[in-house]
VEXDREN-2710 file (C-alpha; in Angstrom, 1 decimal):
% VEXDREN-2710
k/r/px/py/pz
1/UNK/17.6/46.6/-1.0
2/UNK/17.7/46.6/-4.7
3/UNK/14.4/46.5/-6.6
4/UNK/15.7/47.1/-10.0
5/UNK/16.0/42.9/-10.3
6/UNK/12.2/42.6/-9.6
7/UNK/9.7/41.6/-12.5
8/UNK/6.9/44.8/-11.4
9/UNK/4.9/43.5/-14.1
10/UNK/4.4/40.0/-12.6
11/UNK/1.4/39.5/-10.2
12/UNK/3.3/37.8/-7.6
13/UNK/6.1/39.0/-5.4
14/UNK/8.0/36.7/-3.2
15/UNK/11.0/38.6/-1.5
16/UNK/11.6/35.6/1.9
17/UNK/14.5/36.4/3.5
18/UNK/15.5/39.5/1.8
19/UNK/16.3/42.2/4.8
20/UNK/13.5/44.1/4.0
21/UNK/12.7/46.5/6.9
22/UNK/9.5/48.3/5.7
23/UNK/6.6/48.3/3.5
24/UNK/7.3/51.5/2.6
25/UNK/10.7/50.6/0.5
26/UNK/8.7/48.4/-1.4
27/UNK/7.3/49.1/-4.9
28/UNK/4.1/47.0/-4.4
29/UNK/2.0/47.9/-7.9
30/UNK/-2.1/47.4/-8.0
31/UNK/-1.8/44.5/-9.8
32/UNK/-0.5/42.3/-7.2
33/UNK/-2.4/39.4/-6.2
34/UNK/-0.2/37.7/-4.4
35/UNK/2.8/38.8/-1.8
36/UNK/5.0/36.8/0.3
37/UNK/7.4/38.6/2.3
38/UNK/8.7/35.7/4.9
39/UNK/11.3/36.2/7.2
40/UNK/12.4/39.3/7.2
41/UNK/12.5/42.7/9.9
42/UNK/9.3/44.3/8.9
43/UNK/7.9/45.7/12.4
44/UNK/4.6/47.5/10.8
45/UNK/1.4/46.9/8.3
46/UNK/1.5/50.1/5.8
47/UNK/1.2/50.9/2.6
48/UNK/-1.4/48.6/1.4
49/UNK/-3.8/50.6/0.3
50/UNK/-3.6/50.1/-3.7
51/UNK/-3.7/46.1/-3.3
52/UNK/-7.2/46.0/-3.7
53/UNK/-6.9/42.8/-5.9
54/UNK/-4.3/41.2/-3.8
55/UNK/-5.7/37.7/-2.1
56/UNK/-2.6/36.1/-0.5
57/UNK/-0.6/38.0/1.9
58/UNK/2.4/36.1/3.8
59/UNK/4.1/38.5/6.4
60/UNK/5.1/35.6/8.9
61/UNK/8.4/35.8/11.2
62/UNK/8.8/39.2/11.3
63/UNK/8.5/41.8/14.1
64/UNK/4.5/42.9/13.3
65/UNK/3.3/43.9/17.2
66/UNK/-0.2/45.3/15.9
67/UNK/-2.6/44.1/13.1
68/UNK/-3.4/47.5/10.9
69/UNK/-3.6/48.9/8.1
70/UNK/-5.6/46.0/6.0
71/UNK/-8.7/48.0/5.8
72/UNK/-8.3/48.5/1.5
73/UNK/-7.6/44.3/1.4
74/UNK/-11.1/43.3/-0.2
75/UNK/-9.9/40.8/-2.1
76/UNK/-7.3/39.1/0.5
77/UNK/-8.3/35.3/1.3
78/UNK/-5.1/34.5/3.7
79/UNK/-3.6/35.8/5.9
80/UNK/-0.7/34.5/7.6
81/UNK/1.3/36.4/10.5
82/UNK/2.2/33.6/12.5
83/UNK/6.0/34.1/14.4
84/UNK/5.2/37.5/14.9
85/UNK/5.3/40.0/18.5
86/UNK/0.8/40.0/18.1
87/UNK/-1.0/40.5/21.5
88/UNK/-4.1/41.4/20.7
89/UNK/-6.5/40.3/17.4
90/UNK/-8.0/43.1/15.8
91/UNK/-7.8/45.2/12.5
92/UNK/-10.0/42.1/10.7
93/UNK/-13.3/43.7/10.0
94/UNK/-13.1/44.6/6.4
95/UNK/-11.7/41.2/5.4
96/UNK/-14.7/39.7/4.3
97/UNK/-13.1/37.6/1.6
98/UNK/-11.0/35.8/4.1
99/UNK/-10.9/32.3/4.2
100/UNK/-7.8/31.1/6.2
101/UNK/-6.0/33.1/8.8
102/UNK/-2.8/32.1/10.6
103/UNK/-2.0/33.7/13.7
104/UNK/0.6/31.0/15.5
105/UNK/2.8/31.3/17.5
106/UNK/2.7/35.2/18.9
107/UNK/1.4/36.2/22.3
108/UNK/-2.1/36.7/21.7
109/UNK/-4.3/36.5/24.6
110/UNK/-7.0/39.1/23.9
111/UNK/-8.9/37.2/20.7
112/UNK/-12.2/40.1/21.2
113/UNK/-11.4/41.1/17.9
114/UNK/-13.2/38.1/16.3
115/UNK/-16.5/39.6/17.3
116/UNK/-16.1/42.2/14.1
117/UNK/-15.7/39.6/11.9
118/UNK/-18.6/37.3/12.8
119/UNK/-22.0/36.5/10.5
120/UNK/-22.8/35.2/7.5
121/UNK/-21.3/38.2/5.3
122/UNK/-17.4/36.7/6.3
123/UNK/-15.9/34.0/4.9
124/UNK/-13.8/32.8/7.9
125/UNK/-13.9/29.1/7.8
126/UNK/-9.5/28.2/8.9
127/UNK/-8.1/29.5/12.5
128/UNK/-4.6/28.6/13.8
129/UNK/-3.7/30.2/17.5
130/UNK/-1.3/27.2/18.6
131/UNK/1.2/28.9/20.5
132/UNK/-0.2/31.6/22.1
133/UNK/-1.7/32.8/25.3
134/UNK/-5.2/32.0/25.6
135/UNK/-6.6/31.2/28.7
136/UNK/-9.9/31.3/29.0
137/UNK/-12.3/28.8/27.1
138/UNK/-15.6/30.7/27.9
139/UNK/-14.2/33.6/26.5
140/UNK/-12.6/32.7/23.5
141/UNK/-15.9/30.4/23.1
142/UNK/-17.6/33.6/23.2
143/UNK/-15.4/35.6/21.1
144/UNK/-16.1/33.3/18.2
145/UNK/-19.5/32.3/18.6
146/UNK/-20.7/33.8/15.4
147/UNK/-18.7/33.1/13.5
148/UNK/-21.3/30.9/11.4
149/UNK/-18.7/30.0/8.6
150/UNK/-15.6/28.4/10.9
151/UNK/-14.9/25.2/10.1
152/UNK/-11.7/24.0/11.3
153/UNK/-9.9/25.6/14.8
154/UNK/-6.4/25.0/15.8
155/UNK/-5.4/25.9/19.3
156/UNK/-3.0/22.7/20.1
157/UNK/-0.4/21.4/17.7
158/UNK/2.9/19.0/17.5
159/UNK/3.1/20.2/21.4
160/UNK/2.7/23.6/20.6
161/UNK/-0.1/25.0/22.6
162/UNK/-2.3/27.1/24.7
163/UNK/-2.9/27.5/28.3
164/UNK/-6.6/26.5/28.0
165/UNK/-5.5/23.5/26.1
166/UNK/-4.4/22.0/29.8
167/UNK/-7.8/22.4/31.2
168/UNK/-9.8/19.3/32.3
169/UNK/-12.7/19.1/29.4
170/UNK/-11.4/21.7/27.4
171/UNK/-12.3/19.9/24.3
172/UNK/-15.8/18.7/25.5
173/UNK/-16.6/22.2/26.2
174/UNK/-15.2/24.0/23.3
175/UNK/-17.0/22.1/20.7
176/UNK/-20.3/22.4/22.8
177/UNK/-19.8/25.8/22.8
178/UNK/-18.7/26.5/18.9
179/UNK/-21.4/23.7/17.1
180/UNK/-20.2/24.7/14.0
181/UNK/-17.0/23.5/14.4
182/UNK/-16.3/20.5/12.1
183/UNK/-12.7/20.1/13.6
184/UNK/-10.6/21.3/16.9
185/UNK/-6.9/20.3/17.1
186/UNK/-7.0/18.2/13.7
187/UNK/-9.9/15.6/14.8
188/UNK/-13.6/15.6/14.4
189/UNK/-16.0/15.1/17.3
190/UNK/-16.0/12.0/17.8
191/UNK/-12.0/12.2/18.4
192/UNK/-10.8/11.0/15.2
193/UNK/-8.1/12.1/13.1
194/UNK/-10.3/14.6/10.9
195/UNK/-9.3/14.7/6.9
196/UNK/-9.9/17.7/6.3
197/UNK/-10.0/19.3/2.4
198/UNK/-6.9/21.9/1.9
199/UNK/-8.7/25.3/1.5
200/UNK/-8.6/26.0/-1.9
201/UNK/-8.0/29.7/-1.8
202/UNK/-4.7/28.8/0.1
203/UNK/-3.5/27.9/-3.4
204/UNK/-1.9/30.4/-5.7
205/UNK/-2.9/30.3/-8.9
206/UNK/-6.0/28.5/-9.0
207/UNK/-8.3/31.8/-8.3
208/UNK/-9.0/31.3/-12.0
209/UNK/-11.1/28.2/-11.5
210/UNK/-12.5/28.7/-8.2
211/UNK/-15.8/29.1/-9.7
212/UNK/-15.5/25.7/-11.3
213/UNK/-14.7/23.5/-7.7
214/UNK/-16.1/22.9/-4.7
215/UNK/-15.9/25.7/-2.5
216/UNK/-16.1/25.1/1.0
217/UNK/-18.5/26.8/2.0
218/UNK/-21.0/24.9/-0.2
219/UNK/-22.7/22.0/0.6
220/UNK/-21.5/18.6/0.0
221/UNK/-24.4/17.7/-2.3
222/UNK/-22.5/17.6/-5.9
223/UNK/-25.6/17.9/-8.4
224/UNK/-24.8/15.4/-11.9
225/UNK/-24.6/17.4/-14.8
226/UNK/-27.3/16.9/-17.4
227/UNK/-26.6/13.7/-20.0
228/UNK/-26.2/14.8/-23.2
229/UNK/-26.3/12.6/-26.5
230/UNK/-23.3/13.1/-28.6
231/UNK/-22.9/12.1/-31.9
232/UNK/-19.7/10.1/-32.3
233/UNK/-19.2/8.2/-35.3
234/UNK/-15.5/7.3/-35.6
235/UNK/-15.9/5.9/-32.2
236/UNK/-18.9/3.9/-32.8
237/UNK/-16.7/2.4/-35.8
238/UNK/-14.0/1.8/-33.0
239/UNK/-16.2/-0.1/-31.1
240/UNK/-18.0/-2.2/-34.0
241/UNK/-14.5/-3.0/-35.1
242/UNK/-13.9/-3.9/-31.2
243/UNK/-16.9/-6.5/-31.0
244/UNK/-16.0/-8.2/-33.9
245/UNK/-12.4/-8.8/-32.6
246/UNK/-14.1/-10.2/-29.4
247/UNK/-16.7/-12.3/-31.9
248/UNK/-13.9/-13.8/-33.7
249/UNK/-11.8/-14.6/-30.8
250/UNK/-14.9/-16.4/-29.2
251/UNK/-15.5/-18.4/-32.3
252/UNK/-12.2/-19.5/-32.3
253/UNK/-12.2/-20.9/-28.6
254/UNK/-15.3/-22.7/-29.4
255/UNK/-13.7/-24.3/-32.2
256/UNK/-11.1/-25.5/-30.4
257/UNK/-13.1/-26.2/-27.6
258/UNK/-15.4/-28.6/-29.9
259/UNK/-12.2/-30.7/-30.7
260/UNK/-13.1/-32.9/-28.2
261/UNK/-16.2/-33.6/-28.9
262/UNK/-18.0/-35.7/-31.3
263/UNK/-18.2/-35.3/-35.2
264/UNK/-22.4/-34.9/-35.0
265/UNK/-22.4/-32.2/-32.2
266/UNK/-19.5/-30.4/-33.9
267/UNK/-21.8/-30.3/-37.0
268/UNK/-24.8/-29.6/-35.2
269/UNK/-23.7/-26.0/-33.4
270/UNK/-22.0/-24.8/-36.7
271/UNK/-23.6/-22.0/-37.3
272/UNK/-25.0/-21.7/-41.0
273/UNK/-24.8/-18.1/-42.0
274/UNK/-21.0/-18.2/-42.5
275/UNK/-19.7/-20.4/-45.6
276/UNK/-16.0/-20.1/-44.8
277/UNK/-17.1/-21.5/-41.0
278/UNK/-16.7/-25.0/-42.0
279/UNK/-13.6/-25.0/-44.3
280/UNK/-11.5/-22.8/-41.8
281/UNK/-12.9/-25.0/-38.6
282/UNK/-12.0/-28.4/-40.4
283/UNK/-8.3/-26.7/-40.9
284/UNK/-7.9/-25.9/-37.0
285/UNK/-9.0/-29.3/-36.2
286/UNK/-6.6/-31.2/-38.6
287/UNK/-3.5/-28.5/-37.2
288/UNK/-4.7/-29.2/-33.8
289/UNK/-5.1/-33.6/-34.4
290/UNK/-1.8/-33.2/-35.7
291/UNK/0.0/-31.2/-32.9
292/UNK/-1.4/-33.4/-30.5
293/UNK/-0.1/-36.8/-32.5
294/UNK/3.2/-35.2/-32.6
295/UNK/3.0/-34.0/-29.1
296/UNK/2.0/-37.4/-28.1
297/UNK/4.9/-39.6/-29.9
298/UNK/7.4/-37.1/-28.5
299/UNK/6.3/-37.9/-25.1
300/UNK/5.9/-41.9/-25.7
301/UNK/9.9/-41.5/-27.0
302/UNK/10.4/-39.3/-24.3
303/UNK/8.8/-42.0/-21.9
304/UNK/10.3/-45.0/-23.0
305/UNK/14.0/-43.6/-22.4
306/UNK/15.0/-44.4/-19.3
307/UNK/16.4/-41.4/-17.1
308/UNK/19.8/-40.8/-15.5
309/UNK/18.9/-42.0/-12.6
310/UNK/17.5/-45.4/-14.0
311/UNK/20.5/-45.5/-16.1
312/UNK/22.8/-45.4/-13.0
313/UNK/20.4/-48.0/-11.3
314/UNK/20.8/-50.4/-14.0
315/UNK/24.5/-50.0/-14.4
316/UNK/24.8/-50.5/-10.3
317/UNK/22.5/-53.9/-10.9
318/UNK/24.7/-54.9/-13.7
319/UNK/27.8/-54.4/-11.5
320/UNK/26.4/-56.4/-8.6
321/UNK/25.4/-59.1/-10.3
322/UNK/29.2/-59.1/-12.0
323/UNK/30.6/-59.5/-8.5
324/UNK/28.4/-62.2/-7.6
325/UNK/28.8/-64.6/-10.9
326/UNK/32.8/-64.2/-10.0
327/UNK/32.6/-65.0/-6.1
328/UNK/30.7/-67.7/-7.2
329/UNK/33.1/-69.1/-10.0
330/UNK/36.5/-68.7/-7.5
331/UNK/34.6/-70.2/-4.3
332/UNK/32.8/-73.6/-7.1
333/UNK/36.9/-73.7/-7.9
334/UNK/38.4/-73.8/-4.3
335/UNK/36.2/-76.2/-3.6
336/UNK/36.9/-78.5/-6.8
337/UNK/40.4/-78.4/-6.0
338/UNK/40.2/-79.5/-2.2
339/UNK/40.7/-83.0/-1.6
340/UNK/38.4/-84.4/0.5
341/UNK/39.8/-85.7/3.3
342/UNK/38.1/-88.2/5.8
343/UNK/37.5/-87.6/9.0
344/UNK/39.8/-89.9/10.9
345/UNK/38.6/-89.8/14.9
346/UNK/40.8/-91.0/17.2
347/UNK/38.5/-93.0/19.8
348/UNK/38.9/-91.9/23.3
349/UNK/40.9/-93.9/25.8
350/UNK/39.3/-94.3/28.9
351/UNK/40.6/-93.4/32.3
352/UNK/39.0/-97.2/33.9
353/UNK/42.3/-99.2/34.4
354/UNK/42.7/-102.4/32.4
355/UNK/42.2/-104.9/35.8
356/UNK/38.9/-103.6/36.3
357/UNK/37.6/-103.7/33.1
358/UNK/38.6/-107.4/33.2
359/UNK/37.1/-108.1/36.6
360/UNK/33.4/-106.7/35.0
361/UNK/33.7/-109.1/32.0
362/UNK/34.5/-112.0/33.5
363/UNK/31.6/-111.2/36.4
364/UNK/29.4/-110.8/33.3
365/UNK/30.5/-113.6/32.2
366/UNK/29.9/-116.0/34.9
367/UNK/26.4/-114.7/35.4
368/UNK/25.5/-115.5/32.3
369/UNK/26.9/-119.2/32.6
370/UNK/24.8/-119.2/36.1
371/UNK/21.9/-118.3/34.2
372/UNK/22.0/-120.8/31.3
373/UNK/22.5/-123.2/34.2
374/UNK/20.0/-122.9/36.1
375/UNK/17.9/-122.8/32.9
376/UNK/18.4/-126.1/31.5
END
């Protein structure tokens, strides 16, 4: 590999991916505080000793089988060697700095090593081990007992796990076990989804300021720094300038607020320290009377047109009543000009025959002789 490209005077070296097969072909300067060597075929820790100020070190996916040769690493804050050939942890106890260590997805199942790096001299407070080989709860419980600082423990993740991980009350029993754990898996204790705050010293570049943030280590009491009086004057003039803006446009909704009311309580709340007050508020009320007249007559004109559709209801009358006046004029004319004719019935002929009809009168008319008769 070619290192004539690399910036040696630059505190951070990122070579991922780069075939690099040893530490050893590296030209890793003092200054270094950060060094990320992803991905590559690097199969052993070495030649670390001169990055005493170095505080990130990334040597994951390679072929690392043993954690050594970090002894120098004062400084170092994380430490990731996850996707690695790791069985056993060990090699930690000089890292007193470290915050954060990533150890997923090797073959770990010896985790003793964590009993070197316990008390309140380490700075431990971020384990990942999802993906390895850990069996034994009460162990591993053991194993990381004191370590008074740890915070956040990842053994389980997006299906990636350990054996333990499948035992019935494995939770329960780890987190009764390690009381200083504030997280286990990504949730609190209660089970819920913990929100947890990124560790800050996972975050090149801002090693500057860590003295000025939260560390998390510290306690979440934030103490309120002192109040101080600071003399300002162009913003004090800002402000004045601000509250007489607000003054004025207050007085002004008032005034037009007062239109409606009468002329003796308008001159009663006039207040008498300003002598322009009453000019100026006598010329808003004469625009305003006169916006409103106009406004007014415009919508009396505008009311008094009929609309479309009243136009085309009058016009449809109009039409109707047309049609009507000339039905009636053609049917007043048929009927002048018909003669009237008179009804001419024929009388019915009866069906009696002649003879009898005869036969009755006569018989009527011998009864009534009988009867004038008999009468007299």
């Amino acid at each position: 590999m070619a290192t004539s490209s690399l910036d040696l005077s630059s505190t951070e070296l990122s070579l991922i991916d780069c075939g690099v097969s040893g530490l050893l072909d590296l030209p890793l300067q003092s200054h270094l505080l950060s060094l990320n060597l992803h991905s590559n075929y690097i199969q052993r820790l070495e030649n670390l000793n001169r990055l005493t100020l170095l505080r990130h070190l990334d040597l994951s996916s390679n072929q690392i089988t043993k954690i050594e040769g970090l002894d120098s690493l004062k400084s170092l804050r994380t430490l990731n060697l996850s996707c690695n050939l790791i069985c056993v942890v060990e090699g930690l106890f000089q890292l007193r700095s470290l915050v954060k260590l990533n150890l997923s997805f090797n073959q770990i199942d010896d985790v003793s090593g964590f009993k070197f790096i316990s008390g309140s001299g380490f700075k431990l407070a971020h384990i990942e081990l999802h993906g390895n080989r850990i069996r034994s709860a009460v162990r591993f419980a053991h194993s990381l007992s004191q370590c008074s600082n740890l915070q956040d423990l990842v053994l389980s993740q997006e299906g990636s796990s350990n054996p333990v991980c499948h035992q019935t009350g494995y939770r329960s029993d780890l987190l009764s076990r390690l009381p200083q754990l504030k997280s286990l898996d990504g949730r609190d204790k209660y089970g819920h989804i913990s929100v947890t705050k990124d560790i800050i010293e996972d975050i090149p570049g801002l090693d500057e300021y860590i003295e000025y943030l939260d560390s998390t280590s510290t306690t979440d009491t934030v103490q309120e720094p002192p109040v101080m009086d600071l003399i300002t004057p162009k913003i004090d003039e800002a402000m004045e300038q601000f509250k007489r803006r607000c003054q004025t446009s207050y007085d002004t909704t008032t005034s037009i607020s007062d239109v409606d009311r009468s002329p003796s309580q308008r001159n009663i709340q006039q207040p008498s320290e300003n002598p322009d007050y009453t000019h100026r508020l006598e010329q808003l009320e004469s625009q305003i009377s006169q916006l409103l007249n106009k406004n007014q007559q415009v919508y009396v004109a505008e009311s008094s047109r009929p609309t479309d559709k009243e136009n085309r209801s009058l016009v449809h009358s109009a039409k109707l009543q047309a049609e009507r006046d000339i039905v009636t004029e053609e049917s007043e004319d048929d009927i002048n000009k018909t003669p009237i004719k008179k009804s001419m019935r024929k009388q019915r002929k009866t069906k009696v025959p002649n003879y009898q009809r005869q036969t009755v009168a006569s018989g009527v008319k011998k009864d009534s002789l009988n009867v004038r008769s008999t009468t007299r």
